[in-house]
N, C-alpha and C positions, 0 to 999 in steps of 0.2 A: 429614712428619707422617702418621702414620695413619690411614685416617679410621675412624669409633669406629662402634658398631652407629647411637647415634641419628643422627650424620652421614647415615648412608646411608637410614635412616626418615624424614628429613626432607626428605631427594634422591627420595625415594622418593613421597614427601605433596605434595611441589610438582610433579612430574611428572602424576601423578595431576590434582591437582587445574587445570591447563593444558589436559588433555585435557580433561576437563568444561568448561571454559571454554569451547572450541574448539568440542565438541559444542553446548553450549548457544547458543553463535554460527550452528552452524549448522543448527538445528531452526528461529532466529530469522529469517534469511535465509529460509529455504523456508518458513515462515509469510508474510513481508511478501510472496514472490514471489505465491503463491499469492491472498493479499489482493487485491494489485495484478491479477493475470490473472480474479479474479471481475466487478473492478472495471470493466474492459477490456470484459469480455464482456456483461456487464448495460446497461453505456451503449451499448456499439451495440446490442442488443438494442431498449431505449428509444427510440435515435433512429428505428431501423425501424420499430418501432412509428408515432411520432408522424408519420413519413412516409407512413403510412397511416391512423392513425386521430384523425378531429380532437379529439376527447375526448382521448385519449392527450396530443396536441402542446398544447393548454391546459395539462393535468396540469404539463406537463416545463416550459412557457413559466412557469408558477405558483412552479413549483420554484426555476427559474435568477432570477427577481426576486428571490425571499429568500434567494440566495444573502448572504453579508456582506461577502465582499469584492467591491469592483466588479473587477477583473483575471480572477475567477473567473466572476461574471458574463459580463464580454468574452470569455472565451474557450468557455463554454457556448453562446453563444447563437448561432443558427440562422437567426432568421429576416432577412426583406431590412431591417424597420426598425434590427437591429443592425450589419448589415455596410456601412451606408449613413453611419451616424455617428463 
């Protein structure tokens, strides 16, 4: 069978619109990467800080209480009264 002009318009619109897909996967991918490496850098940033300034290490101590989940808590927290319990 032959295939007809819309055949190949339609082979032609789903190819197309694959690569946009594709593309838009991967503008999404190098957003989250980039999110995550701000993320990265800003918290050790923070903990250098609070390892220097006691105002700072309050701020961050203030912070990781109102965390909501407690596992996020546990895995925030710094000081000996966390790593003791």
């Amino acid at each position: 069978m032959a295939e007809t002009e819309l055949d190949r318009a339609e082979k032609r619109y789903a190819q197309a619109k694959a690569r946009l897909l594709a593309l838009k996967n991967r503008e999404a991918t190098k957003a989250r990467k980039l999110d995550t490496r701000r993320k990265i850098i800003l918290g050790g940033a923070l903990v250098d800080l609070a390892e220097r300034d006691s105002n700072a290490a309050a701020m961050i101590e203030r912070l990781i209480r109102n965390l909501p989940r407690e596992q996020d808590r546990k895995a925030c927290c710094f000081s000996h009264e966390c790593t003791t319990s």
